[in-house]
C-alpha positions as semicolon CSV with decimal commas, in nm:
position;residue;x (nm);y (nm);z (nm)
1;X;0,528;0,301;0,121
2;X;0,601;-0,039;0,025
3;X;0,962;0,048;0,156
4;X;0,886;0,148;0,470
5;X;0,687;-0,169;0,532
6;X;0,342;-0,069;0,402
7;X;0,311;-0,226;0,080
8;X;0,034;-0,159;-0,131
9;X;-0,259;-0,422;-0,100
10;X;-0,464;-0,548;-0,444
11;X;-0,754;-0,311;-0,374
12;X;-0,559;0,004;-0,292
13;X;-0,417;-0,038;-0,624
14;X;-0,775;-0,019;-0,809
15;X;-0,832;0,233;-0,622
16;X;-0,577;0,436;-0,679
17;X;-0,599;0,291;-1,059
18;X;-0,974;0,439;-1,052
19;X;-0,876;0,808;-0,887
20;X;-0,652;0,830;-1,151
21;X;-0,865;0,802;-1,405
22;X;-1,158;0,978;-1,247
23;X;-0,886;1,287;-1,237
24;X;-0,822;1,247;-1,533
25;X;-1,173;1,224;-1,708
26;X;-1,115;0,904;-1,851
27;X;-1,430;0,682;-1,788
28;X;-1,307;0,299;-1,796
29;X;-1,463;0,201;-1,428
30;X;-1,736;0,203;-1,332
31;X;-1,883;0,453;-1,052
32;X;-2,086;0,230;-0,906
33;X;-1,799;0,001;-0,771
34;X;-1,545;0,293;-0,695
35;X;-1,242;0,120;-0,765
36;X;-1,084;-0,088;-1,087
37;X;-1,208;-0,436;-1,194
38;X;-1,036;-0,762;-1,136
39;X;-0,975;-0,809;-1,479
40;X;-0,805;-0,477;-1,495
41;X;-0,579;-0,545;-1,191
42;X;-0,544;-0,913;-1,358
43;X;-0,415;-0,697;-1,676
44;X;-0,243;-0,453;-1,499
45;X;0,000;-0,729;-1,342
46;X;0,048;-0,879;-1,717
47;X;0,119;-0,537;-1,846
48;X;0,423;-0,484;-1,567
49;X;0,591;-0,818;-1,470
50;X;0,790;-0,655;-1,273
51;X;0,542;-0,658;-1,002
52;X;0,400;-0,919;-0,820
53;X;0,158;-1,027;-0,532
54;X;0,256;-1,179;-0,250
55;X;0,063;-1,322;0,083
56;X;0,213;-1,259;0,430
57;X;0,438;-1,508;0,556
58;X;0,517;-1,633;0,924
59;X;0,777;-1,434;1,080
60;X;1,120;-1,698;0,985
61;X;1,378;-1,783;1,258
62;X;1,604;-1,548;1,054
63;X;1,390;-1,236;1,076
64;X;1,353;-1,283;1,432
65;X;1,732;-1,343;1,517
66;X;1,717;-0,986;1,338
67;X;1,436;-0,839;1,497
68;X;1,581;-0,590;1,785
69;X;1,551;-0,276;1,972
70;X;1,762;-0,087;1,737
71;X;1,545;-0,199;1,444
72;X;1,204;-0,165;1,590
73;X;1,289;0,153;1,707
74;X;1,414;0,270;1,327
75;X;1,127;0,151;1,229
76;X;0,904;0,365;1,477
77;X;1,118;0,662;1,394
78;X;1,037;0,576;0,979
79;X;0,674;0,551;1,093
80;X;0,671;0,857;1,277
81;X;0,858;1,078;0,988
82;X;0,569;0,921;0,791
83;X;0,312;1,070;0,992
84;X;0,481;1,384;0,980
85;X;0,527;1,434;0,638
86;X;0,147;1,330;0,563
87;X;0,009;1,539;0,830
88;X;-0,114;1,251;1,026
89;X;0,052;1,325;1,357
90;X;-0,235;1,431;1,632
91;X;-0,509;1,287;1,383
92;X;-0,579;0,922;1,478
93;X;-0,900;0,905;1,304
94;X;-0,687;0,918;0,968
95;X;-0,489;0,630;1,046
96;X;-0,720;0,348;0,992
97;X;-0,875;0,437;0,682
């Protein structure tokens, strides 16, 4: 995702983190929240420091020199092979989960 321009956010990664486990039948989190603690995402980045977090940034001159037709549209055509592959297309109400 994080490729195509969706990168991950800190709670989808608890989240994810906390389905995991709840497949799994290991009981770590707790229920009640739903999602992984912020001591275990704290952890989690120590473990792999390899990843990192990072806040949006303006748009730089640069980027926008760079920003066209031809790349917007690749974009939209990434976007829509997205929707496609997940099963998405036709189903709007999945789309802003």
């Amino acid at each position: 995702m994080a490729q195509r321009g969706f990168p991950l956010t800190k709670r989808h990664v608890q989240q994810l983190a906390f389905e995991y486990a709840a497949q799994n039948k290991i009981s770590c989190f707790s229920q009640k929240a739903g999602h992984a603690g912020y001591y275990w995402f704290q952890n989690f980045l120590k473990r792999n420091p390899d990843l990192g977090v990072h806040k949006p940034e303006m748009l730089s001159a640069a980027r926008a020199a760079g920003l066209n037709k031809e790349v917007v549209s690749q974009w939209f055509e990434q976007y829509e092979n997205l929707l496609v592959q997940l099963g998405l297309v036709g189903i709007p109400s999945h789309l802003w989960i």
